[in-house]
N, C-alpha and C positions, 0 to 999 in steps of 0.2 A: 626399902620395904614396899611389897606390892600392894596396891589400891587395890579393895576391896571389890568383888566381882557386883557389877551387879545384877541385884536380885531378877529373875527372867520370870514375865510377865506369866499372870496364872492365865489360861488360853481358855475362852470363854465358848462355850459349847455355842454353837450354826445352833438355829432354829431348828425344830424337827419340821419336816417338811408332811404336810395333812396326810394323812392315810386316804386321801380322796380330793377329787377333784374335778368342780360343776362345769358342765362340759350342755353344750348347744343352749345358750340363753339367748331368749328372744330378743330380735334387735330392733328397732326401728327407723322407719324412713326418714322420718324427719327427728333430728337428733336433737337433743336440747343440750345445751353448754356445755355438759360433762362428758359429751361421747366423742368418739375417737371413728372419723369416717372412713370407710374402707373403698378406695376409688380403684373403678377399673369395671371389668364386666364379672361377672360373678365365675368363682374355681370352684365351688364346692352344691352341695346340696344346701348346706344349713346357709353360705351365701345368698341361697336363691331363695330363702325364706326368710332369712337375716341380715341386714346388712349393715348393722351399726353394732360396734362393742359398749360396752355400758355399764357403768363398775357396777359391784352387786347390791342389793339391796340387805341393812343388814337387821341380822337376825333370819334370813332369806337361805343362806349359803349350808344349810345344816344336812347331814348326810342322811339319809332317806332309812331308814330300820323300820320295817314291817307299816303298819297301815296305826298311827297315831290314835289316842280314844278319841282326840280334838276332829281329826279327819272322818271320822265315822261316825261321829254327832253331828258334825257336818250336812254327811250324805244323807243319814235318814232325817233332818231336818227339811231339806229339801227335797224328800219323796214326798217326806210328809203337806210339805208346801205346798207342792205343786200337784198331788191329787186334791187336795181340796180348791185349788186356783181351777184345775180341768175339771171336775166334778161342778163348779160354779157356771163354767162357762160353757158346760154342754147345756147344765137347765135354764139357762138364758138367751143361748140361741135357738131353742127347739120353742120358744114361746113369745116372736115378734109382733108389734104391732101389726093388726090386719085393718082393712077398710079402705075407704076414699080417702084419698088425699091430693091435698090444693097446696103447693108452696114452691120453697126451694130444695132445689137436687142437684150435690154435687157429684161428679165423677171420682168414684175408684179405677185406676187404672185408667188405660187406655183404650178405646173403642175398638172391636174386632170386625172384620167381614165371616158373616156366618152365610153361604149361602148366597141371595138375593137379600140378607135384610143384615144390618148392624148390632151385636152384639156388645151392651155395656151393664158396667153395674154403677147403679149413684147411691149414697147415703143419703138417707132418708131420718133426722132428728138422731142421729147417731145410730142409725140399723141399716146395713147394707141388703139392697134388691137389685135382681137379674132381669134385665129383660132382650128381648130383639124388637128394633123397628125397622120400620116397612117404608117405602116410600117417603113424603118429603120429612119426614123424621128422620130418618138414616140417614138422608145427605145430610140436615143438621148438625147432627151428632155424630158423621165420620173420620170429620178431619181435629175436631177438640180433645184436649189432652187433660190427665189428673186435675184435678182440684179445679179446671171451671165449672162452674153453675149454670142452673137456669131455672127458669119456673117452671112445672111441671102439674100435669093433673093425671092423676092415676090411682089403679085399685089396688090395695096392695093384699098378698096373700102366702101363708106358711108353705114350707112345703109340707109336701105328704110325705109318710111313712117311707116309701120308697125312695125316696129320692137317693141320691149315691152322696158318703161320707165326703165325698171332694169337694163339692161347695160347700158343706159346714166349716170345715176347716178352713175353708178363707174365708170365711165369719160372713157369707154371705146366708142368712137369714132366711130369705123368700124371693117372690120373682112377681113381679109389675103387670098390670093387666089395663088396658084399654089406654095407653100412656099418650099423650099429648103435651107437647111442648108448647110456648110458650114467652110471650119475650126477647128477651139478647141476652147472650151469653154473657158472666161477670168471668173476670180473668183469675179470680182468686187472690193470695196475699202477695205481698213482695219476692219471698223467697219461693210460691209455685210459680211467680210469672219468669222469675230470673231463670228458673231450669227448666222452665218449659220451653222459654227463648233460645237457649242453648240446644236444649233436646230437638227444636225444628231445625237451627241452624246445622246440628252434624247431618240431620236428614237430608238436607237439602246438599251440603256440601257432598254428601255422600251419591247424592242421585247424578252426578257427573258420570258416576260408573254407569255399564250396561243393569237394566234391573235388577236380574239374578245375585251379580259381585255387588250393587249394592246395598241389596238385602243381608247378603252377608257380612261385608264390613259394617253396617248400622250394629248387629247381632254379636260381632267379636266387639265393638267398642263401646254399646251401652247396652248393649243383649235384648234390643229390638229384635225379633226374628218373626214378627207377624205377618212378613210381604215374600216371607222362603217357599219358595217353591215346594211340592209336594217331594219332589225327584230330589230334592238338595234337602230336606228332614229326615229322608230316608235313610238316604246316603252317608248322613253323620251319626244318625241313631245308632245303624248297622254296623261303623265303621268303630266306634267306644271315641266319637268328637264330637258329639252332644254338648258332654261339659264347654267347650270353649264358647259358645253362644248362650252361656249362664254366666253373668257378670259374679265374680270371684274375688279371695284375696290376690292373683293374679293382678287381675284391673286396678283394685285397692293399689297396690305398690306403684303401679303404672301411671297412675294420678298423680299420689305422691311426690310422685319422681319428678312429673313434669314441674308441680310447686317448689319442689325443693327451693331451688334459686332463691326463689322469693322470702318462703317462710325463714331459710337460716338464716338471713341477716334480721332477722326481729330477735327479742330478748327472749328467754325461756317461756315465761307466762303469754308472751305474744304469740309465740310457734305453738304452744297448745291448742290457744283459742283459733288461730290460721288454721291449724291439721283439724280440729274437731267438727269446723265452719267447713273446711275439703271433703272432709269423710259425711257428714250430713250432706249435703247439698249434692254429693255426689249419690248417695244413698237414695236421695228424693228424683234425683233423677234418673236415675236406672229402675224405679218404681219398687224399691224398699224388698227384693226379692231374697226369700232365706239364705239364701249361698250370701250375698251382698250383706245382708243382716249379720251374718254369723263374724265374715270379713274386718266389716266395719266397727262391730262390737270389737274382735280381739286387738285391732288398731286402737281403735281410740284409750282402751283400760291399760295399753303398753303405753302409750304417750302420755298417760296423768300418770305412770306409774315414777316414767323416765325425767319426766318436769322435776319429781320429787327427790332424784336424783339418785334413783335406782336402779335393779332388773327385775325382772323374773322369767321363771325357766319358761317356756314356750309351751309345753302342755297345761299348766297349770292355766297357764293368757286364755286359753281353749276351755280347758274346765272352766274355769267362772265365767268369761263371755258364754258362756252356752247356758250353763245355769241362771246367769241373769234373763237371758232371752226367751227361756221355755221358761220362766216363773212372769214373766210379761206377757206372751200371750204361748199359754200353755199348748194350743191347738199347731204349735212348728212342730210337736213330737210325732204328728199322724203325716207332715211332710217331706218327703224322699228328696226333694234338692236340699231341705237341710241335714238328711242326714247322710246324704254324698257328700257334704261338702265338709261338713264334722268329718266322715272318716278318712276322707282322703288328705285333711288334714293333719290327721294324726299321724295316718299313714309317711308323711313328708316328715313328722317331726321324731317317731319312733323308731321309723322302718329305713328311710332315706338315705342318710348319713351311714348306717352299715352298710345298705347295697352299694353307695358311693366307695368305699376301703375295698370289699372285697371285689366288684369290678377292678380298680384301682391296682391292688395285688394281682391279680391276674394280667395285669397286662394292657389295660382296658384307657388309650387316652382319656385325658378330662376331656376332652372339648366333646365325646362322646357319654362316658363316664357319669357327667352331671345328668344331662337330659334323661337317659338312658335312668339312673337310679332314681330321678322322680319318677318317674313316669312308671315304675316296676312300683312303686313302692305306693302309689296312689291307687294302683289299678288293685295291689293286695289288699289294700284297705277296702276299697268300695267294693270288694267279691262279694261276700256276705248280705251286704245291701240290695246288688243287682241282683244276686240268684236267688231271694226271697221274694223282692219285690216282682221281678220282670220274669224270672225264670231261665233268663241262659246270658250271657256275657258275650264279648265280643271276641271272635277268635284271633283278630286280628291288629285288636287295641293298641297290644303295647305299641309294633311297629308302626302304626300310624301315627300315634304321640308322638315317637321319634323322631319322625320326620316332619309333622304338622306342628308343634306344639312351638320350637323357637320362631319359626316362621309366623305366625301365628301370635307371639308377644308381640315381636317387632312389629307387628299391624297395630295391635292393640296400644303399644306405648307411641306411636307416629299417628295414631290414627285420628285421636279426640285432638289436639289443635291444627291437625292438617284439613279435619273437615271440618272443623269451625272457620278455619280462615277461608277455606273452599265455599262455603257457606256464604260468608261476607262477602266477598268478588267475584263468585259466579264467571259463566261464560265460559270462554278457553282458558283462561288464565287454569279455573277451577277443574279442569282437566288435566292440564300440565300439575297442579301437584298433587294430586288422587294419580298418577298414571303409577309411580311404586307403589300404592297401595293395593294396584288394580294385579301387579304381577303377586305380592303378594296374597293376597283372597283368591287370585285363581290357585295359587300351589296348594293352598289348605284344600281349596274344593277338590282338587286332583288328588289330590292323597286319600281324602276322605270318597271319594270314588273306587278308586283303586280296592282299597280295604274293604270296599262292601262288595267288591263283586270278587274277593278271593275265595276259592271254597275252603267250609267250614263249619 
């Protein structure tokens, strides 16, 4: 008698696989526990903006249908927000303390050469004033950096009606009259003396070069470019390489990078607090500039995101760092480095990645392919910005990017501990290793030469 067959197993339906699927999440530099690192030099565009995998964050992962009522309570929450934050802050800057004043004054920023006289602004009881001095005041005050003090006597006074929207919007107030120094300078707290120490040392490391190169290597590495030549501002304005001597999420990564080492062997909660302690400090000394601002803000809100053991998409990182930062100080809305640095961001995150395929499809190497689709795709974004703001574009942008722009990281990621050590040992030694730095800062200069004098 035959044994019974048996019964064949009932065949359990595969998962259905999602009708969609989240594509370019923001990665970051310094990973916490749960990411997956991606080593090598970067293949792609979202590479060059992303470099960590990072599972999703949930409830995060949901497929995008038309504009949510939650996302549009949102947006108008935050117009709403922030005309009354800018509405605040214009009737409070147009109504600063005026009169004599006897105390202390710190520096904002860093001193300028105007001229024959020096160029600064100090905070005055929490209200920023302008002034220029003259004589043994300007030496004083030529070579001190943010955040020292001093005593001061001076008259202070609003400005007039005239005056041009650009100093309100860096919340400078009024401008100083009859000003006298005073005393010795105080160094300020712990963490402005720690960046300012640093910020002399790459100057110094940097001045191995001939003046010109290294005015410009200080400018690509912390985006000093106050000692540039008139011929070399021109030449980059002209050429659409302006942005590189504006400290960026570019530099942002470039820092990071260098820590890495360090930060990943600490525990999740310690790589936080490492990368937050890297992106301030670094922030404070590159002098807090909106591009840097914008940078530093989408880093640090990706790395509390990623501690938690999360993602999120890479525009959204952009939407709320931007929204936090114009509800902080409303007055970045009326500034054009932040709103270059917003759209050419977006530009990298919307636009990037399909000019990368379809160069790609055509035929088009990576090793060209990458640079080539940032650099289209950045330049598409910031159109609208340049030909409102400036009125014409540069004819010759993209191919100068091309060719300046990897030349030109690789300064930037070599250049902050090669002119620190340069800094520290001085002499020849401090020549022999600025001498690559020196070939590269001349290519950038040359290209951005090149491109300004093509017609166009």
């Amino acid at each position: 008698m035959r044994p019974p067959r048996a019964a064949r197993p009932i065949p359990t339906p595969s998962p259905a696989k999602p009708p969609w699927r989240a594509t370019r999440r923001f990665r970051s530099t310094i990973p916490p526990g749960t990411t997956r690192r991606r080593r090598g030099f970067a293949s792609s565009v979202d590479d060059m903006v992303r470099s960590y995998d990072t599972a999703p964050v949930r409830g995060c992962d949901r497929p995008e249908r038309g504009v949510s009522p939650l996302a549009l309570f949102l947006f108008v929450a935050f117009l709403v927000a922030f005309a009354l934050r800018a509405d605040a802050e214009w009737r409070r800057i147009r109504h600063p303390p005026t009169g004599p004043y006897s105390g202390i004054a710190t520096l904002v920023g860093d001193p300028e050469s105007r001229g024959a006289g020096v160029g600064a602004v100090f905070r005055i009881e929490g209200w920023r004033y302008e002034t220029v001095l003259y004589g043994a005041d300007a030496w004083r005050v030529r070579d001190r950096m943010q955040g020292e003090s001093v005593l001061m006597s001076a008259t202070r006074e609003a400005w007039n009606a005239s005056v041009s929207r650009y100093k309100l919007v860096r919340h400078i107030a009024g401008r100083l009259d009859n000003v006298v120094l005073g005393g010795d300078w105080t160094q300020g707290s712990a963490l402005t003396r720690a960046t300012n120490r640093v910020r002399r040392l790459i100057v110094h490391g940097a001045s191995s070069l001939p003046p010109a190169e290294a005015s410009l290597l200080t400018g690509l590495v912390i985006g000093d470019d106050r000692s540039q030549p008139r011929q070399m501002r021109t030449a980059f304005r002209d050429s659409g390489l302006s942005h590189l001597t504006a400290v960026s999420g570019q530099n942002i990564v470039f820092v990071l990078a260098v820590f890495a080492p360090l930060i990943t062997r600490l525990r999740p909660r310690g790589r936080l607090v490492a990368t937050l302690s890297v992106l301030g400090a670094f922030t404070m000394m590159t002098r807090a500039e909106p591009s840097v601002l914008r940078a530093a803000a989408m880093a640090g809100f990706a790395a509390i995101v990623f501690t938690r053991g999360g993602s999120i998409p890479a525009g959204r990182t952009l939407a709320v760092s931007s929204s936090v930062l114009l509800l902080a100080d409303p007055f970045l809305a009326w500034s054009v480095g932040f709103w270059l640095s917003v759209s050419a961001t977006a530009g990298l995150i919307a636009i990037g990645p399909r000019c990368e395929a379809r160069l790609r499809r055509l035929g088009c190497p990576g090793i060209v392919a990458v640079p080539l689709a940032a650099s289209l795709a950045a330049q598409v974004a910031t159109l609208p910005v340049l030909v409102v703001v400036f009125g014409r574009v540069a004819p010759w942008g993209l191919l100068a990017n091309l060719f300046a722009v990897p030349v030109a990281g690789a300064v930037m990621l070599c250049g902050l501990p090669v002119c620190i050590a340069s800094g520290l040992v001085g002499g020849a030694v401090a020549e022999i290793l600025t001498a690559p730095l020196l070939l590269g800062v001349r290519w950038v200069w040359w290209c951005a030469a090149v491109a300004a004098r093509l017609p166009g």
